[in-house]
VEXSENU-799209 format. One record per residue (C-alpha): residue in three letters; y, z, x. Coordinates in steps of 0.1 Angstrom, whole numbers, plus 5000, padded with zeros to 4 digits. Layout:
! VEXSENU-799209
+---------+------+------+------+
| residuo |    y |    z |    x |
+---------+------+------+------+
|     ALA |    Y |    Z |    X |
...
+---------+------+------+------+
***
This chain:
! VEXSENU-799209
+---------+------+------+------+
| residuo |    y |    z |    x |
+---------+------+------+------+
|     UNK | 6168 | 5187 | 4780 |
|     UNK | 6162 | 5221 | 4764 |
|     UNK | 6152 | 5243 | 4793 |
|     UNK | 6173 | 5243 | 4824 |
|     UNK | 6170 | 5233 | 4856 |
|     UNK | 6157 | 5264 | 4871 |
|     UNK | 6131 | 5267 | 4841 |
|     UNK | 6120 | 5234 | 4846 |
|     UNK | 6113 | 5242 | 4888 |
|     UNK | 6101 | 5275 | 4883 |
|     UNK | 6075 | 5261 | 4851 |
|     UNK | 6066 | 5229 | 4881 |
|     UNK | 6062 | 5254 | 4908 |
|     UNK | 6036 | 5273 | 4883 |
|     UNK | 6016 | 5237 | 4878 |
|     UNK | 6017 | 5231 | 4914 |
|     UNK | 6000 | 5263 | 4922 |
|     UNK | 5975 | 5265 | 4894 |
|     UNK | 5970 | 5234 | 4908 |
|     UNK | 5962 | 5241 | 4942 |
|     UNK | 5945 | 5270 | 4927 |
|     UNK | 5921 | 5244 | 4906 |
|     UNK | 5918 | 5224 | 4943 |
|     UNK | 5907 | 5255 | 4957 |
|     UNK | 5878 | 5261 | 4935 |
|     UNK | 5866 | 5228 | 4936 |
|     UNK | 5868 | 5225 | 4970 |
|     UNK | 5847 | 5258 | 4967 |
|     UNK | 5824 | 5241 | 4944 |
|     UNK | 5821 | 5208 | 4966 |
|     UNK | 5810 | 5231 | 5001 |
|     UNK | 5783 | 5251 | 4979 |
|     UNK | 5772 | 5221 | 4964 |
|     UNK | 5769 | 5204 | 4998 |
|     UNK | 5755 | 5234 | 5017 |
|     UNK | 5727 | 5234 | 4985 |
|     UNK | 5712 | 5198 | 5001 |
|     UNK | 5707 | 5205 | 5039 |
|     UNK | 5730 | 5198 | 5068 |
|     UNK | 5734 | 5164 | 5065 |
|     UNK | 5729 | 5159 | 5027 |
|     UNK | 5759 | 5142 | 5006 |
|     UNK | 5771 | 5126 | 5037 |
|     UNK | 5773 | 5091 | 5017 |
|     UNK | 5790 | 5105 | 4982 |
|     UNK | 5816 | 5123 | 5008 |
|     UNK | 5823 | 5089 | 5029 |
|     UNK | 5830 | 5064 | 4998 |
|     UNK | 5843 | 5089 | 4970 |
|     UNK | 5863 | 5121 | 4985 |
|     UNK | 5877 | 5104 | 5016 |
|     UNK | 5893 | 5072 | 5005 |
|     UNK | 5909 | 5096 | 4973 |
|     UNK | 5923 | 5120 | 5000 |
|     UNK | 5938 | 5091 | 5023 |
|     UNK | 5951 | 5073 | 4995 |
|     UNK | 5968 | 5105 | 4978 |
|     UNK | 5981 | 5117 | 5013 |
|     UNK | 5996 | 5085 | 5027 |
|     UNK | 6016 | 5081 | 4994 |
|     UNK | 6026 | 5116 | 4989 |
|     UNK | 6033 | 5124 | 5024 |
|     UNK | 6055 | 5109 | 5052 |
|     UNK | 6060 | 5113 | 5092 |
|     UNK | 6035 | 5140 | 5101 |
|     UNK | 6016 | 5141 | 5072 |
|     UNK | 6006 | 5108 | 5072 |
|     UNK | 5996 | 5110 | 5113 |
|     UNK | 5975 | 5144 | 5103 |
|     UNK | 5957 | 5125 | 5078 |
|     UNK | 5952 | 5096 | 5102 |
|     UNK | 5935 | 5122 | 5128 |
|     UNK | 5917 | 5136 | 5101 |
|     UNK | 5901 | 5105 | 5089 |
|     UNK | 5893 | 5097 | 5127 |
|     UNK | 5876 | 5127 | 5128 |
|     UNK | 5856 | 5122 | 5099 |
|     UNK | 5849 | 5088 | 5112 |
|     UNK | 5838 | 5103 | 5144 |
|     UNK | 5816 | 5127 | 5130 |
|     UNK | 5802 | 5106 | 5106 |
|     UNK | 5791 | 5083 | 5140 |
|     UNK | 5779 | 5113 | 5149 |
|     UNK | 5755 | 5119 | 5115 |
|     UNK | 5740 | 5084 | 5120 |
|     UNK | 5733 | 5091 | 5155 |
|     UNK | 5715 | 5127 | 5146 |
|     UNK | 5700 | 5108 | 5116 |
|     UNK | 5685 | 5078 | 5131 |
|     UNK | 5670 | 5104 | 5160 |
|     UNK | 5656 | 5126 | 5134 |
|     UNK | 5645 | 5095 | 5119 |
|     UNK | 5628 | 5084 | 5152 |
|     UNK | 5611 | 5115 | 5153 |
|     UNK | 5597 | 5118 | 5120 |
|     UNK | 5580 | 5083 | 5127 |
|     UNK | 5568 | 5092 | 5161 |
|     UNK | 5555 | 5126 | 5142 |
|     UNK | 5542 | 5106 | 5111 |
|     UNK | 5518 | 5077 | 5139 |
|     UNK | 5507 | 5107 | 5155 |
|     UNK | 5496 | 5123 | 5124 |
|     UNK | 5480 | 5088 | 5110 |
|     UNK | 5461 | 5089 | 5150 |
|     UNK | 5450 | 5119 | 5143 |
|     UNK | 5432 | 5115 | 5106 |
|     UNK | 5417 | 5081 | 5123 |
|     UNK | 5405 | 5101 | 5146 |
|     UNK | 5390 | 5125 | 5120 |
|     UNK | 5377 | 5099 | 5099 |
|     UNK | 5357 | 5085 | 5127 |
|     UNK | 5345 | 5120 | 5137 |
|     UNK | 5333 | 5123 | 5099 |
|     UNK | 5317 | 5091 | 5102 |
|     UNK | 5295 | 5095 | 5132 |
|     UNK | 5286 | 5133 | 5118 |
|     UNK | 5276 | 5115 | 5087 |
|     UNK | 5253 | 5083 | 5105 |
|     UNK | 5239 | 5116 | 5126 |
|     UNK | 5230 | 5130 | 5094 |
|     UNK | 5221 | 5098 | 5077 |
|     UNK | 5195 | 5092 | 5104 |
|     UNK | 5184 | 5124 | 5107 |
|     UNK | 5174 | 5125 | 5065 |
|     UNK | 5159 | 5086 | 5073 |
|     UNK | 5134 | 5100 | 5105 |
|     UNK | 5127 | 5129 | 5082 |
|     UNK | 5123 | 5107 | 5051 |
|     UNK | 5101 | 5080 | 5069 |
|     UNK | 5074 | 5110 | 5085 |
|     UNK | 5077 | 5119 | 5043 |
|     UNK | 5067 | 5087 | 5033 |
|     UNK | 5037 | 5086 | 5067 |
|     UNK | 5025 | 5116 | 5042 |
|     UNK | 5031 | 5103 | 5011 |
|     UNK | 5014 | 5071 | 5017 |
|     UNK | 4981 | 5087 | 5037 |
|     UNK | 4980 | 5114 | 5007 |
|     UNK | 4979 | 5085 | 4981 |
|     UNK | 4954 | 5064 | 5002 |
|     UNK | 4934 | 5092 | 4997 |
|     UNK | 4937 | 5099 | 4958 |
|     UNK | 4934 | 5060 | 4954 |
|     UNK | 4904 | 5062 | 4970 |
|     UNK | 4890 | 5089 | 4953 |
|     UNK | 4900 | 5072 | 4916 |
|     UNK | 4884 | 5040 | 4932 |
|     UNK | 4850 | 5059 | 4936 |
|     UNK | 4855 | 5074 | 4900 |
|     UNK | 4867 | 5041 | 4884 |
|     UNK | 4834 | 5025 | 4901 |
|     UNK | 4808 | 5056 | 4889 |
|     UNK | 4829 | 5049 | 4851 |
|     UNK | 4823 | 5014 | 4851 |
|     UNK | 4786 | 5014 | 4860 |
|     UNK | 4782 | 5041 | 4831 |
|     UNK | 4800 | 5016 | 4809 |
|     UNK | 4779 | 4990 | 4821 |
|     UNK | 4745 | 5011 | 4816 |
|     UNK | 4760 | 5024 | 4785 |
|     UNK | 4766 | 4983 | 4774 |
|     UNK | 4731 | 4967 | 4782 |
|     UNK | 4714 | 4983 | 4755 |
|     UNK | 4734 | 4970 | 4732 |
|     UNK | 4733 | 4934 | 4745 |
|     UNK | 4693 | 4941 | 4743 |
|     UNK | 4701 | 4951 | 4706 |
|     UNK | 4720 | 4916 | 4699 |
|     UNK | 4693 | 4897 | 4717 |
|     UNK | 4662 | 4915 | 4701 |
|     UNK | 4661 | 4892 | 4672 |
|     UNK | 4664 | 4860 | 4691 |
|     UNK | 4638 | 4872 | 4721 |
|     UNK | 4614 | 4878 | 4691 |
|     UNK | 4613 | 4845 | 4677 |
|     UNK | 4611 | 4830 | 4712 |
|     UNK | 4582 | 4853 | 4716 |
|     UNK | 4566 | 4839 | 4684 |
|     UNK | 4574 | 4803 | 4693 |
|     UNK | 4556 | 4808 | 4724 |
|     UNK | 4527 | 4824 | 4706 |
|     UNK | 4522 | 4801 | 4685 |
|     UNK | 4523 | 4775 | 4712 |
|     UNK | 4500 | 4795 | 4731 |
|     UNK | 4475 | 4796 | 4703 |
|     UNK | 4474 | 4760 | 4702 |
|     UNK | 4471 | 4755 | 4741 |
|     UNK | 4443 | 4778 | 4733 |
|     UNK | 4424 | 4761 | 4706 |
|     UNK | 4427 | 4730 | 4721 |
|     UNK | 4408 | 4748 | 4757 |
|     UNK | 4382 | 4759 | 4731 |
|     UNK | 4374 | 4728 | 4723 |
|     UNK | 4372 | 4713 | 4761 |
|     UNK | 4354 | 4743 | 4767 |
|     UNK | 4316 | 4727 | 4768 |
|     UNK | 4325 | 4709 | 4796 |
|     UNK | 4324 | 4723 | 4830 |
|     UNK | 4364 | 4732 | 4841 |
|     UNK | 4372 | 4735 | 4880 |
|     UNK | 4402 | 4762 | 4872 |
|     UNK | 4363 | 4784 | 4861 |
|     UNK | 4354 | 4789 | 4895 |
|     UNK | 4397 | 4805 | 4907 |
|     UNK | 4397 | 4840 | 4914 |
|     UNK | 4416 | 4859 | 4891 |
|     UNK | 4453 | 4861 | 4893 |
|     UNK | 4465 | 4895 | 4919 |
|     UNK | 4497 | 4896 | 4890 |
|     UNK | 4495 | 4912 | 4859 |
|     UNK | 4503 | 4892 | 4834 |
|     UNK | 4525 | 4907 | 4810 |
|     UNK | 4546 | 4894 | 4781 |
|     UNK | 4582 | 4884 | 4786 |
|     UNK | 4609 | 4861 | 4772 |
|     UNK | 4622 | 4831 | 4785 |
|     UNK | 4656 | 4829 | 4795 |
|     UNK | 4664 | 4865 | 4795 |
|     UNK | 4673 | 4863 | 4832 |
|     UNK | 4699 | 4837 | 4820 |
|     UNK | 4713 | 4859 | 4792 |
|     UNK | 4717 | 4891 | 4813 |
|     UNK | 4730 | 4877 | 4841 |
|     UNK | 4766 | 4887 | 4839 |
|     UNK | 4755 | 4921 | 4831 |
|     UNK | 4730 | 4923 | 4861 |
|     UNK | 4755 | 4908 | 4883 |
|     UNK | 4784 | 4938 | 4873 |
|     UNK | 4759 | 4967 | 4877 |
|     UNK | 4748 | 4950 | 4913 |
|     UNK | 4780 | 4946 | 4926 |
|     UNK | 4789 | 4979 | 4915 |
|     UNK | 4757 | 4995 | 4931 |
|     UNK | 4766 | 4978 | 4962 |
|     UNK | 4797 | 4999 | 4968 |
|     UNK | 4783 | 5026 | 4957 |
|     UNK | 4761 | 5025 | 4987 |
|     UNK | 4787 | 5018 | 5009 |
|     UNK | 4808 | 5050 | 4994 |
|     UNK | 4776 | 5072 | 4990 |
|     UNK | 4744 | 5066 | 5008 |
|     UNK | 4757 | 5048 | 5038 |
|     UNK | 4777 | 5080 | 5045 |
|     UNK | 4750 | 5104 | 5041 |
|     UNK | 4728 | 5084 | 5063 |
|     UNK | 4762 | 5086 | 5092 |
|     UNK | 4762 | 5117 | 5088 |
|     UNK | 4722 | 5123 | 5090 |
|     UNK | 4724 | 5100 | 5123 |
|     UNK | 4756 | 5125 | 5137 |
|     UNK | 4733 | 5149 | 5139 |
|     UNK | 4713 | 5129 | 5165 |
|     UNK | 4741 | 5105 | 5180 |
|     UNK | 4777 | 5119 | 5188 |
|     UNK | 4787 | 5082 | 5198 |
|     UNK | 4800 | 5070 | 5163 |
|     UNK | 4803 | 5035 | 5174 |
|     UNK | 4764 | 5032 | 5182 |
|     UNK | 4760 | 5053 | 5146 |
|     UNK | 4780 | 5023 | 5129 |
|     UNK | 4757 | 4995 | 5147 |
|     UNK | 4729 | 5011 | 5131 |
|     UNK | 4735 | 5015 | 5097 |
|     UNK | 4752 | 4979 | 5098 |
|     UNK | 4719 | 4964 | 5115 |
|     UNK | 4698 | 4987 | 5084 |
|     UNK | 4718 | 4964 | 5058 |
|     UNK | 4718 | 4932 | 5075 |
|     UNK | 4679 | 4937 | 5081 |
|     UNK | 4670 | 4951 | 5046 |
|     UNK | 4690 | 4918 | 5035 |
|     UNK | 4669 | 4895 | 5054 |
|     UNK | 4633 | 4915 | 5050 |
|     UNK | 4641 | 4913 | 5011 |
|     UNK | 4651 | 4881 | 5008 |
|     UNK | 4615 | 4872 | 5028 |
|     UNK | 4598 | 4895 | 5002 |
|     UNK | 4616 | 4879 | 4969 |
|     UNK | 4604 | 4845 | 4982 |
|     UNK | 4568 | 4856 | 4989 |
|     UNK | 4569 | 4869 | 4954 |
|     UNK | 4584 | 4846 | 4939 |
|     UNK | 4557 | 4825 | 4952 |
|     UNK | 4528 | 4842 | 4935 |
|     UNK | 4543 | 4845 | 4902 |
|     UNK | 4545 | 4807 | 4900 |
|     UNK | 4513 | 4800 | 4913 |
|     UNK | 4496 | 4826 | 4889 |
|     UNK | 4521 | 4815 | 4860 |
|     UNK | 4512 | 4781 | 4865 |
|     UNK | 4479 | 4779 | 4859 |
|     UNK | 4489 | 4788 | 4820 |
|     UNK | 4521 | 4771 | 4817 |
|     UNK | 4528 | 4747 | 4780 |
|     UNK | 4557 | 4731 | 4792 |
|     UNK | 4579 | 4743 | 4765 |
|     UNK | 4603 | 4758 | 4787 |
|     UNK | 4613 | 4756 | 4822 |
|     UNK | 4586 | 4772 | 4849 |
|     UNK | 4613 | 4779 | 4874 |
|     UNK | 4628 | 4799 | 4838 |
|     UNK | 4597 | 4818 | 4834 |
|     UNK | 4591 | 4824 | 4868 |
|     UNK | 4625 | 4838 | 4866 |
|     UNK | 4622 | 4859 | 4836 |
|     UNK | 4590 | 4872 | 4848 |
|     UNK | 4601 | 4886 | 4882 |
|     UNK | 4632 | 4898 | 4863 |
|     UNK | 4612 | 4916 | 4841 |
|     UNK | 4587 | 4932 | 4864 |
|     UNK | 4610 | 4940 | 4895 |
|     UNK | 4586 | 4973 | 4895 |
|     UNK | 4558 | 4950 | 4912 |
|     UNK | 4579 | 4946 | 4942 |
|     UNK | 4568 | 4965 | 4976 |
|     UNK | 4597 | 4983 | 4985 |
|     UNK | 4579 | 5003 | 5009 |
|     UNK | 4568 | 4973 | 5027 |
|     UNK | 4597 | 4963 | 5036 |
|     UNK | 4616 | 4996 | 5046 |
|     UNK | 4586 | 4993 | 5074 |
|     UNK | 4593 | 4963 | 5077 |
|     UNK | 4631 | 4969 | 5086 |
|     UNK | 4622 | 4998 | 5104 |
|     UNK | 4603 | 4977 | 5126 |
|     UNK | 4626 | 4953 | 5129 |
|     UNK | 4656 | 4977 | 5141 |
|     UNK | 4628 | 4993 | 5168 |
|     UNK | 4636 | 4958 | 5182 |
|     UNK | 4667 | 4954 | 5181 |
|     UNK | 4685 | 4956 | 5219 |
|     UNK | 4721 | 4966 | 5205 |
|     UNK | 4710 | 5002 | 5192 |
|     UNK | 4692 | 5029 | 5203 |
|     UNK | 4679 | 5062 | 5190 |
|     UNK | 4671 | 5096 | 5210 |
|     UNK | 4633 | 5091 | 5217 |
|     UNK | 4621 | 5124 | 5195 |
|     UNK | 4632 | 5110 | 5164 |
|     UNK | 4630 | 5074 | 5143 |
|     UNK | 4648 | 5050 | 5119 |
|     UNK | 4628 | 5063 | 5090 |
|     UNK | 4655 | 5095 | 5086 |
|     UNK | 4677 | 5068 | 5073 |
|     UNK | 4645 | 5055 | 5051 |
|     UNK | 4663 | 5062 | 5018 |
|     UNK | 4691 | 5042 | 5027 |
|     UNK | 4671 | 5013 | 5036 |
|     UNK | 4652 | 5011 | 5006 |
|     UNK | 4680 | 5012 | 4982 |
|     UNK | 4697 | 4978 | 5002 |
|     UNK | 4660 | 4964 | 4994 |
|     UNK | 4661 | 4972 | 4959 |
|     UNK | 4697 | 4957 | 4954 |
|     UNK | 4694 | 4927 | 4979 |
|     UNK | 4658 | 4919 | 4958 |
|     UNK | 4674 | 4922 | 4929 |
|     UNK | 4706 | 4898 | 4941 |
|     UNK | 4680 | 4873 | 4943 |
|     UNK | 4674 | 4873 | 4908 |
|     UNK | 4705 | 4866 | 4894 |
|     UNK | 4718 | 4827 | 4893 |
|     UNK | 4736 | 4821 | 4921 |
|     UNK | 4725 | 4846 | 4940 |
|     UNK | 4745 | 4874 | 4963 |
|     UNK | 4740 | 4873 | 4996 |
|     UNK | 4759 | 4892 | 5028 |
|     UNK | 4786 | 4871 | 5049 |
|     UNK | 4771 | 4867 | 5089 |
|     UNK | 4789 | 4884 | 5117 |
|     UNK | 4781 | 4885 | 5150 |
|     UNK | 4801 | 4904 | 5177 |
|     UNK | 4838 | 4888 | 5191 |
|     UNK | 4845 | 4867 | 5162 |
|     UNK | 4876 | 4863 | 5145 |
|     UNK | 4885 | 4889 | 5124 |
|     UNK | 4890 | 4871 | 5086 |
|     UNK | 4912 | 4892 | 5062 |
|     UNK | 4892 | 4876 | 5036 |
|     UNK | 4858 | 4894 | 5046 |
|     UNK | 4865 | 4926 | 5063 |
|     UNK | 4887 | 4955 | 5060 |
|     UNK | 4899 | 4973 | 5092 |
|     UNK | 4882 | 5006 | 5100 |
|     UNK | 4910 | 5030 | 5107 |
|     UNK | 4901 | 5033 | 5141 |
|     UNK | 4908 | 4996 | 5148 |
|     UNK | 4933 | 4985 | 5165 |
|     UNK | 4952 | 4966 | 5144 |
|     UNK | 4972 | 4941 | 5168 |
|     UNK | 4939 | 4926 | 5181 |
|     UNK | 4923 | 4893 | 5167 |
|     UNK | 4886 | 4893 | 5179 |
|     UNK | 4859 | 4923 | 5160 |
|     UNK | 4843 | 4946 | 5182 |
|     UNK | 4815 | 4951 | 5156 |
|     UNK | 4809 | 4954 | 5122 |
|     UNK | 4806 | 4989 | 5102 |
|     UNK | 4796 | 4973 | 5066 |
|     UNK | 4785 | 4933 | 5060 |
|     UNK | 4803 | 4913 | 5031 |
|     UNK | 4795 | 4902 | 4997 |
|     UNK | 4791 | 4866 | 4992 |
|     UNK | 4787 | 4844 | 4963 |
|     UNK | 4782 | 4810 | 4971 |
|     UNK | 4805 | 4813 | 5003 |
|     UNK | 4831 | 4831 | 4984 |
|     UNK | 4836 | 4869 | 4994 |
|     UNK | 4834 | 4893 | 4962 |
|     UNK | 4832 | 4925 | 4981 |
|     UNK | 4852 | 4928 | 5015 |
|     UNK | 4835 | 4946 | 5042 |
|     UNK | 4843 | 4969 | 5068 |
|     UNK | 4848 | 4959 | 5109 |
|     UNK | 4864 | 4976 | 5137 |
|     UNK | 4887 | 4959 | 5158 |
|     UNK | 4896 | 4964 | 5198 |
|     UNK | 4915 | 4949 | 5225 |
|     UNK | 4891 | 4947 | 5252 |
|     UNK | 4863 | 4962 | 5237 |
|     UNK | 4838 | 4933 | 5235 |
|     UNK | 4842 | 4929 | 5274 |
|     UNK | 4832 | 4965 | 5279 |
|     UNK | 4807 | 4966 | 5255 |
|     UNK | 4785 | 4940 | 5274 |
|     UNK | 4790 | 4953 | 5310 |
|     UNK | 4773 | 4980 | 5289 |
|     UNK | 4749 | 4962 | 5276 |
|     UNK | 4737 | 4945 | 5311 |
|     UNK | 4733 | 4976 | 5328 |
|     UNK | 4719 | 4999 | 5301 |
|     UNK | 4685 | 4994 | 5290 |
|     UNK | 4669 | 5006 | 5258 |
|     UNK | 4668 | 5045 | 5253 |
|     UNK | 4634 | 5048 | 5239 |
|     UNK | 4600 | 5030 | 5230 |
|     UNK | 4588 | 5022 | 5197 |
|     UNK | 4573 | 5050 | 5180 |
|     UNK | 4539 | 5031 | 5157 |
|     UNK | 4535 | 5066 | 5143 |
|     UNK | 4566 | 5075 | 5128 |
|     UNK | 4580 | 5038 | 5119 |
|     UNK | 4553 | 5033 | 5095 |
|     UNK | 4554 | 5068 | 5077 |
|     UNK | 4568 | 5069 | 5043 |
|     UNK | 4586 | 5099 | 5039 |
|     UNK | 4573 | 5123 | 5018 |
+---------+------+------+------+
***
């Protein structure tokens, strides 16, 4: 009402094309802002928000040819919008086919990894078990070398001990002593006074034992003690002497099965000569002991205590000749004819001295029997580590057992072969004996 007509077009035509100047820029803004997210970015805000404005605004502002240019330009954008999906679902289709064929690929990968890894995880395992071969063969070794020095320890321990078990006993040895005095004094007294009559004991040669003073029942009270220090003397030899003797007999014998059979034939012999001997002795002492026994004690005790006391009387040279003599017999060894049995002489009387001194001790020790072929007992024997260790039957035996009333305390050593035995006597058949026996040299004590 206040301005004029004019006024009022001209200020509308002024809206209108700040207006279309306002479109402009925005429509400016909306391409930039599209172009920012790809080529087919904001498809979705353009279909449902600028499309349905513009059809809306144009079929109610425009007629005739207006509203058939916005019908052809919604076609369009329908058509091209067909056209987006299709691009989009075929880029879509290839980004899956792209995306299996990269997951193919990293399986593919994985499983090369994994078989470089088992290839490496077997190659540390053959290297790691030859490790362990070396391992275990070193510490077989340092085992066996503690062994020897726990075994030298315990028999000082054990020498170091018996004095003082003497010490304890002293007192009570004494008065058994003085019991025994007195009870001889008696015994005596009373012979005095049969002695005007004529005795038939007069006309007895005297006895071939010295008779020296001992106490009853020390055998019985030292027992344990004797029986430690034996059974540690007996491997001794077996880890000392018995290998300086195979080494003495290498020098004469290269065949180290026929070096074995000898030294175990010198053990099994020195067994059974001192055995003989202990009984022989044992024999004499309880005649001679006899003839002035009270009955206070046991004579089988005396007799006991005695031969305990006085193992010095015993002939250990006999019997090495004796064994010697024995082996010179013997049709599964042989020796090179220049030389004799008597350069293993040292070993052979220390398995005397310890097998005549097992006999002493209550029960006594004796060594397990093994003949060649028989079946190889885990119990008893050890295998040499030459043997082979799948078979069941021995070939022979390298070192005899320690018994103890048919229970093994010390294990020995055997060797074990397939087919061995059967060999060894086709040998034997057609192989006679390598030498005579030497008189001379068997019964020659080494000097």
């Amino acid at each position: 009402q206040i301005n004029t007509c004019d006024q009022n077009l001209n200020r509308c035509c002024e809206i209108i094309e700040m207006n279309s100047v306002i479109q402009g820029q925005l429509f400016t803004i909306l391409n930039e802002t599209s172009r920012e997210g790809g080529h087919y970015a904001g498809v979705e805000t353009i279909k449902t928000r600028l499309l349905p404005w513009l059809g809306t605004c144009f079929s109610c502002a425009a007629s005739g040819g207006l509203f058939e240019s916005g019908l052809s330009f919604i076609q369009d954008s329908v058509e091209k919008e067909r056209q987006l999906r299709q691009l989009a679902t075929s880029q879509t289709f290839q980004l899956q086919e792209l995306q299996e064929e990269l997951t193919s690929t990293r399986l593919e990968l994985d499983h090369v990894q994994q078989d470089k890894l088992q290839t490496k995880v077997s190659v540390y395992d053959a290297l790691g078990s030859s490790i362990c071969v070396r391992e275990n063969e070193m510490s077989f070794v340092h085992l066996k070398i503690s062994l020897k020095d726990s075994r030298v320890r315990e028999e000082d321990s054990l020498r170091r001990l018996d004095p003082w078990n003497d010490y304890e006993q002293q007192i009570q040895m004494l008065r058994d002593e003085i019991s025994i005095l007195d009870a001889k004094k008696s015994v005596l007294q009373s012979r005095l006074v049969r002695s005007r009559s004529p005795s038939p004991r007069r006309s007895r040669s005297p006895s071939p034992l010295p008779l020296r003073s001992c106490s009853p029942g020390r055998a019985r009270r030292t027992n344990a003690s004797r029986h430690a220090c034996l059974v540690a003397r007996f491997g001794d030899i077996y880890a000392n002497e018995r290998l300086d003797a195979e080494t003495l007999l290498r020098t004469y014998i290269t065949d180290k099965e026929m070096v074995q059979r000898i030294i175990y034939t010198a053990a099994v012999e020195s067994f059974q000569t001192a055995k003989m001997a202990y009984r022989q002795f044992k024999i004499r002492v309880r005649k001679t002991l006899s003839l002035g026994h009270t009955e206070l004690e046991s004579l089988e005790d005396t007799v006991l205590d005695y031969i305990v006391r006085h193992e010095d009387l015993y002939d250990v040279q006999a019997s090495v000749n004796e064994v010697i003599r024995s082996m010179n017999m013997n049709p599964k060894i042989s020796f090179p004819p220049e030389v004799d049995f008597i350069v293993i002489s040292s070993l052979i009387r220390e398995l005397c001295r310890v097998a005549f001194s097992m006999q002493t001790l209550t029960p006594p020790l004796d060594i397990a029997f093994g003949i060649d072929g028989e079946l190889f007992s885990e119990t008893k024997y050890h295998r040499s580590l030459d043997s082979d260790f799948t078979a069941a039957l021995v070939a022979y035996h390298v070192w005899p057992a320690l018994m103890e009333n048919d229970v093994v305390i010390v294990k020995g050593e055997a060797v074990t072969k397939r087919g061995a035995l059967w060999s060894r006597r086709s040998r034997s058949r057609s192989r006679s004996r390598s030498r005579s026996v030497s008189p001379l040299l068997s019964h020659v004590s080494p000097s």
